[in-house]
C-alpha positions as CSV (number, residue, x, y, z in Angstrom):
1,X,8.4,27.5,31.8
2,X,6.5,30.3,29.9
3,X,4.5,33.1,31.9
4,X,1.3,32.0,29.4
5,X,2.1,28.3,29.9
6,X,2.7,28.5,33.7
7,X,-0.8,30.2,33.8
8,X,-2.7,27.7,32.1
9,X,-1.8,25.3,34.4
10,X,-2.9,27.4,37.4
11,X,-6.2,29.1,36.3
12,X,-9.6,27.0,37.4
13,X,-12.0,25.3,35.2
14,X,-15.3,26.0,33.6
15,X,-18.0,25.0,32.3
16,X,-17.4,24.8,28.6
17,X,-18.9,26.5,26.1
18,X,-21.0,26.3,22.2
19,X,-19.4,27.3,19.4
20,X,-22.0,29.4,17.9
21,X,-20.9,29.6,14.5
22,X,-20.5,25.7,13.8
23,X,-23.0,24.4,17.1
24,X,-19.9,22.2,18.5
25,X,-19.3,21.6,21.6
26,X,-16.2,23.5,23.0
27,X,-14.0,23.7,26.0
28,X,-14.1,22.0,29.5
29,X,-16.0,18.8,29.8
30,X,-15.1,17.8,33.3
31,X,-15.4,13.9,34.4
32,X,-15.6,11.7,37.1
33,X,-13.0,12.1,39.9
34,X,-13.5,16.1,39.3
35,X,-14.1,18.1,42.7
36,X,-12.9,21.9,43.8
37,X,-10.2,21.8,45.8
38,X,-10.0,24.1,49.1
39,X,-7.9,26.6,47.0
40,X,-10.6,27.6,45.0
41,X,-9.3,25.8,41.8
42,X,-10.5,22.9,40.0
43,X,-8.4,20.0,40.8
44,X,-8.5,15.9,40.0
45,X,-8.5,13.0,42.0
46,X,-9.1,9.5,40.9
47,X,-11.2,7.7,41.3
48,X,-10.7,5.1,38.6
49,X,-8.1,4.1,36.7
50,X,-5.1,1.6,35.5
51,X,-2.4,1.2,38.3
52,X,1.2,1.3,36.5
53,X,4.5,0.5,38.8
54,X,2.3,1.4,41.9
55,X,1.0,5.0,40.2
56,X,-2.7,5.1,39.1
57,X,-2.8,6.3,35.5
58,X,-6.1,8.5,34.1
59,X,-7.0,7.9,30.6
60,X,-8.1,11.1,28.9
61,X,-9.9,12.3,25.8
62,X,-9.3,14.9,23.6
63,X,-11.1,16.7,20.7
64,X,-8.8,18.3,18.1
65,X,-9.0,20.4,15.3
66,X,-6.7,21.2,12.6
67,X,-5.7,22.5,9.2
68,X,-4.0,19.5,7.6
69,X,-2.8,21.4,4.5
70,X,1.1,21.9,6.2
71,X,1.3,18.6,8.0
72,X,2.5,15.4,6.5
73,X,-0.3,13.3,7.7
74,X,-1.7,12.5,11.0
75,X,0.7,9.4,12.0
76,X,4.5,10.4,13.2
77,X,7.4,10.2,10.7
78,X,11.2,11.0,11.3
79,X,11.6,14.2,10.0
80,X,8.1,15.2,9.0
81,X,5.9,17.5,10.5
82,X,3.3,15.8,11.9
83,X,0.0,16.0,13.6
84,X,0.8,13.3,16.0
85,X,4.2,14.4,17.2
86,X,3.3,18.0,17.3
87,X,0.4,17.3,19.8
88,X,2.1,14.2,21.7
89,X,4.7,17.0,22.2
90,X,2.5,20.1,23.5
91,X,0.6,17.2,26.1
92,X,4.3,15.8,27.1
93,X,5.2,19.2,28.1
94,X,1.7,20.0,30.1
95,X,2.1,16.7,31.8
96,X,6.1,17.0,32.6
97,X,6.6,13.1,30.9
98,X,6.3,11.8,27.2
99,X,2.9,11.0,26.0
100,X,1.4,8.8,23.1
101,X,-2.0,9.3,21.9
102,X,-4.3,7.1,20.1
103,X,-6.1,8.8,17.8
104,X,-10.1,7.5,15.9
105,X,-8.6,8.2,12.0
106,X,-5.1,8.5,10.5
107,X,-5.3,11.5,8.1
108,X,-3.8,12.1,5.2
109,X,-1.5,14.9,4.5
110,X,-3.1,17.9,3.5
111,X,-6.5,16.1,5.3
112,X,-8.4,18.5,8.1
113,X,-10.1,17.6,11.1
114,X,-13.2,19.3,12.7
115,X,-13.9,16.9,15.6
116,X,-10.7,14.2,15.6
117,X,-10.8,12.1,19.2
118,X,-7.5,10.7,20.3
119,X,-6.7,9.2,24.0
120,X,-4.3,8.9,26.1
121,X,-3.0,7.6,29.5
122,X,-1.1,9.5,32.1
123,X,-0.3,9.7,35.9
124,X,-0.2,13.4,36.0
125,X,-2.2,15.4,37.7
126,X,-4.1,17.8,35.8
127,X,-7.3,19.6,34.9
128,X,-9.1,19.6,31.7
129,X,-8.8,23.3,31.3
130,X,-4.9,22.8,31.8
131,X,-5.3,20.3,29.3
132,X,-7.0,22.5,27.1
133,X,-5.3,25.9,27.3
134,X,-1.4,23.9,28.6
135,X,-1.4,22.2,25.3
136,X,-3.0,25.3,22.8
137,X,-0.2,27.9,24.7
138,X,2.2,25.3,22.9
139,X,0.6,24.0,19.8
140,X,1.0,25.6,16.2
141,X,-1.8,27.8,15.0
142,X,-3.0,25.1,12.6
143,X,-3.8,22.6,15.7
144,X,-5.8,23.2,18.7
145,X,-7.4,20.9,21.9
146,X,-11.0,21.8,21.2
147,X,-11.9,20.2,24.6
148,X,-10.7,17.5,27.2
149,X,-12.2,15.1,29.9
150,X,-11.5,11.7,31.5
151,X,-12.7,8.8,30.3
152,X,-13.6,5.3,31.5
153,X,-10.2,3.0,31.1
154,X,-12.2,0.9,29.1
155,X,-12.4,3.6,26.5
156,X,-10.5,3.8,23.2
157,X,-10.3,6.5,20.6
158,X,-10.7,3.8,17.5
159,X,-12.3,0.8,18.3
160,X,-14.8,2.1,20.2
161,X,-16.3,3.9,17.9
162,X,-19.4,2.9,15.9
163,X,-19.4,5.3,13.0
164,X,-17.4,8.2,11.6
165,X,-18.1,10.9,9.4
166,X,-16.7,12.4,7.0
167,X,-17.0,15.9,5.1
168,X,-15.9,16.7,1.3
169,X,-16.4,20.0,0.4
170,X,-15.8,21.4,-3.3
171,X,-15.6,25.0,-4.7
172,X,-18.0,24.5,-7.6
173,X,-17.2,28.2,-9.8
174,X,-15.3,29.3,-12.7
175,X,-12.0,30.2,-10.7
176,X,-10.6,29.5,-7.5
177,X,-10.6,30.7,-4.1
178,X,-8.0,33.7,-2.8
179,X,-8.7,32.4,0.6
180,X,-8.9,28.8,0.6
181,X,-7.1,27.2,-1.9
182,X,-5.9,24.5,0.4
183,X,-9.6,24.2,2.4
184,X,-11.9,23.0,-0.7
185,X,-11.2,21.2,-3.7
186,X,-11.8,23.4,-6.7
187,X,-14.1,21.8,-9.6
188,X,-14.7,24.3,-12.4
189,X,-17.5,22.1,-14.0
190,X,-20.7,22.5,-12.9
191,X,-21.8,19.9,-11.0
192,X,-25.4,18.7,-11.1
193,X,-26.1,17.0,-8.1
194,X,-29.3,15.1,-8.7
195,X,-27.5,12.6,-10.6
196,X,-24.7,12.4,-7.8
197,X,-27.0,11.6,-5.2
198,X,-28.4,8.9,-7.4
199,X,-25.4,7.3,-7.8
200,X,-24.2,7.5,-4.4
201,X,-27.5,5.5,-3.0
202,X,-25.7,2.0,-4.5
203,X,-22.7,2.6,-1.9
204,X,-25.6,2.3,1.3
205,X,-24.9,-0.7,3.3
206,X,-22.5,-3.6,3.4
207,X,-20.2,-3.7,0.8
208,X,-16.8,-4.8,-0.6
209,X,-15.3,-1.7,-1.1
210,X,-12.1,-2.4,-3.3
211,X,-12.9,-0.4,-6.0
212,X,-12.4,2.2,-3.9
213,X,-9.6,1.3,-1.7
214,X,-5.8,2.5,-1.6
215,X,-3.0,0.6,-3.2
216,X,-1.3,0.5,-0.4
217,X,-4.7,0.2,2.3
218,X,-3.3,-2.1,4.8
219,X,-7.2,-3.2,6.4
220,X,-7.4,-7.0,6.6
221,X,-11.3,-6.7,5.1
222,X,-12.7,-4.5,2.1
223,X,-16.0,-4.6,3.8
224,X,-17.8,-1.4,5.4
225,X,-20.8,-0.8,6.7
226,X,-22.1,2.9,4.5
227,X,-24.7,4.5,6.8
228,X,-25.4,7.0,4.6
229,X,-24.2,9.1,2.2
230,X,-25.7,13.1,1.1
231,X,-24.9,15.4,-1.6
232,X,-26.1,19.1,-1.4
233,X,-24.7,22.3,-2.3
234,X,-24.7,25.9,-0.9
235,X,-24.4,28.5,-3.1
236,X,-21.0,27.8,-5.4
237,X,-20.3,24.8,-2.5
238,X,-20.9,20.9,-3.2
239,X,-20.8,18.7,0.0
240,X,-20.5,15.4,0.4
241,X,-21.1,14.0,3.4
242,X,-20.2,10.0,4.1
243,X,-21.0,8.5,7.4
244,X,-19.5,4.7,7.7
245,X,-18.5,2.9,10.3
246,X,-15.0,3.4,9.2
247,X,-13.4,4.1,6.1
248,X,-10.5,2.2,3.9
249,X,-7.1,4.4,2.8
250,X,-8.2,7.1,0.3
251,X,-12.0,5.7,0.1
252,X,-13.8,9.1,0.8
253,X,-11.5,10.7,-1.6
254,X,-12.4,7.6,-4.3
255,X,-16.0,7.8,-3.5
256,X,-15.9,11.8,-3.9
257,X,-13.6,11.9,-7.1
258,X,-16.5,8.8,-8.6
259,X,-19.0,11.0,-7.8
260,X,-17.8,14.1,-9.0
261,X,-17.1,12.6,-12.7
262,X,-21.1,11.6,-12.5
263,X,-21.7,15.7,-11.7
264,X,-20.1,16.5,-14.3
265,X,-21.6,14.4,-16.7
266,X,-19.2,12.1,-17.7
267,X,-20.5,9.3,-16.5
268,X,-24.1,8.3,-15.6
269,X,-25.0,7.5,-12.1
270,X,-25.7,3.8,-12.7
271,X,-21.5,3.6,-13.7
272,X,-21.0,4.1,-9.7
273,X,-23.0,0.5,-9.5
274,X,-20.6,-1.0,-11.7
275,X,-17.1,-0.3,-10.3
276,X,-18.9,-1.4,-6.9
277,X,-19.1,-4.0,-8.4
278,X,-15.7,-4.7,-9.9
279,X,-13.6,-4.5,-7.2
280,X,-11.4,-3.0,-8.8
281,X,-9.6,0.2,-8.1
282,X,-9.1,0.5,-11.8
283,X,-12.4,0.9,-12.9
284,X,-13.0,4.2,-10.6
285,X,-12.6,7.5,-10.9
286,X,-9.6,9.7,-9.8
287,X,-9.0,10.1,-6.3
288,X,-10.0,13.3,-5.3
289,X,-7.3,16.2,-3.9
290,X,-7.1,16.2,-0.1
291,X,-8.0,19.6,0.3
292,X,-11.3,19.3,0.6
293,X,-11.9,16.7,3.1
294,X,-12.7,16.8,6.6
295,X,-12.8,14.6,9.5
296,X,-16.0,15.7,10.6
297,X,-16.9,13.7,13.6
298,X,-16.8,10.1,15.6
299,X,-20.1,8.2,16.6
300,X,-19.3,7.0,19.9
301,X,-21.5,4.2,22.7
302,X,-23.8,7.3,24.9
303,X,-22.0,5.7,28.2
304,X,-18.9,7.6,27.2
305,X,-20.5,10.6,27.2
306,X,-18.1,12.0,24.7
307,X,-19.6,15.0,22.4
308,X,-22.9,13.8,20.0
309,X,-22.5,15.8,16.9
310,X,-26.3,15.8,15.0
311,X,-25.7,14.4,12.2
312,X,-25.4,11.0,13.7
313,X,-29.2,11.8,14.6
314,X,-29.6,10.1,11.5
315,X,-28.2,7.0,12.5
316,X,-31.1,4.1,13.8
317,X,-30.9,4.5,17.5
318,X,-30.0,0.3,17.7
319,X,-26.6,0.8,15.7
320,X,-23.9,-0.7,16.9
321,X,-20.7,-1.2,16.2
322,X,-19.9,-2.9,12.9
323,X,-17.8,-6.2,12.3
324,X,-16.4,-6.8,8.7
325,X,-16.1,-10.4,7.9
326,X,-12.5,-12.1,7.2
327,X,-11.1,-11.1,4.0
328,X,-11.3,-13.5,1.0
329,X,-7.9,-14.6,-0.3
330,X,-8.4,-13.6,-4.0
331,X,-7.0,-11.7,-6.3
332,X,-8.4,-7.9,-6.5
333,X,-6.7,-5.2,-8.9
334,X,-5.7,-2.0,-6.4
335,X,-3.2,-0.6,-9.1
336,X,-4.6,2.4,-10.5
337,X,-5.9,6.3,-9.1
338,X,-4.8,5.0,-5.8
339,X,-3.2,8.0,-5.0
């Protein structure tokens, strides 16, 4: 065991602290069965949990940050570098026995996360700052624990949440950047985004979202829920921000590459309307480069007392969590700009 690693595992636990560049919440967020033990340190006993083979398991949460532009995508793949087995690695090796998280999104490769959630069960004893600073001593540079806490058993990283949102950010300027040229997707056409946010108003509320929707998507129902959607720019950046109560394969990248051929002038706003309306990947626009989008942060019920991002301010304090209906057996064209 490493000095650095050994000593994240001994050192006590605080109170967490607030990013003050971005406002989000960072560091310890101790939970129930928290208490300081005689020693001085910050120890965990349980008080509820799952009993597994006469052991009571924790289920903890993570927040996790990364720069998806050198992984191959979120979910583990033989030989790849992946987000998933990078982490479940760094946690099996705080927590002396394999791990497997569940995490709120798969990400693409080249896709980066401000505020991913994943969970995870374990019978080891730990505190969330060795959770925390244990799994960052071991982690790549491009992937961090942002903060850690149990959770209620009946918690789950996807399916409870409510809604998610997503950030697309564009470099809107004659060249591109020296210093993120995998962080923001470079459109040299100026983008006018009146006409954008005009468009994008069609997409709010219940929809069937197969124009906009992966080839290979493998959700049983087209249908989402679109909370919102906002276009704005600062300075030479155009964001996009899309809150939903979950999103289909490549459909933030569709929606943003649709949206961006509207900016530019080469379509008009109502055009967005129609390929709604098709159902048909076809009649979209390109899918956007990954490089620009972010998995920005995950709505989740208040008695979870995860992190609250502001954003989801916006959201009508009644909303729950969205059911799609069954899918429709019928034929819809997926074959084009899927990728």
């Amino acid at each position: 065991m490493s000095p650095l690693f050994s000593m994240w595992l001994q050192k006590p636990a605080s109170s967490g602290s607030t990013d003050c560049f971005t406002g989000r919440l960072v560091g310890v967020l101790p939970r129930m069965g928290q208490q300081e033990g005689a020693d001085g340190f910050s120890t965990l006993f349980q008080a509820t949990g799952l009993s597994h083979g006469g052991q009571i398991e924790m289920r903890i949460a993570l927040g996790v940050e990364y720069d998806g532009a050198g992984f191959a995508g979120w979910q583990w793949q033989s030989e790849q570098r992946t987000l998933q087995s990078e982490l479940e690695a760094a946690l099996g090796q705080v927590a002396n026995t394999p791990v497997r998280v569940t995490c709120a999104g798969r990400t693409d490769a080249g896709v980066h996360a401000t505020a991913q959630v994943v969970h995870f069960d374990t019978d080891a004893l730990r505190t969330p700052y060795s959770w925390i600073m244990g799994s960052n001593s071991l982690l790549p540079p491009d992937l961090r624990v942002t903060w850690a806490m149990q959770v209620d058993p009946a918690f789950h990283a996807r399916t409870s949440a409510i809604a998610r949102h997503y950030r697309y950010v564009i470099l809107n300027r004659s060249m591109t950047s020296a210093l993120h040229r995998r962080q923001l997707t470079w459109v040299f056409s100026p983008l006018n985004i009146e006409p954008m946010q005009q468009a994008a108003a069609c997409l709010i509320g219940e929809h069937d979202f197969s124009s906009f929707r992966a080839q290979g998507c493998q959700s049983k129902s087209p249908n989402r829920l679109m909370h919102f959607i906002h276009v704005s720019r600062e300075g030479d950046r155009v964001i996009i921000d899309v809150c939903a109560n979950a999103f289909l394969h490549h459909m933030v990248r569709n929606i943003a590459g649709t949206l961006i051929d509207v900016g530019t002038g080469k379509q008009k706003p109502e055009w967005v309307a129609e390929v709604l309306a098709a159902r048909d990947r076809a009649r979209g626009g390109v899918t956007a480069p990954p490089d620009g989008l972010y998995f920005a942060g995950i709505f989740y019920p208040e008695h979870f007392g995860l992190p609250r991002y502001p954003i989801f301010d916006q959201l009508p304090q009644d909303t729950r969590r969205f059911t799609p209906p069954k899918a429709i057996e019928k034929s819809i064209s997926l074959t084009s700009n899927s990728r």
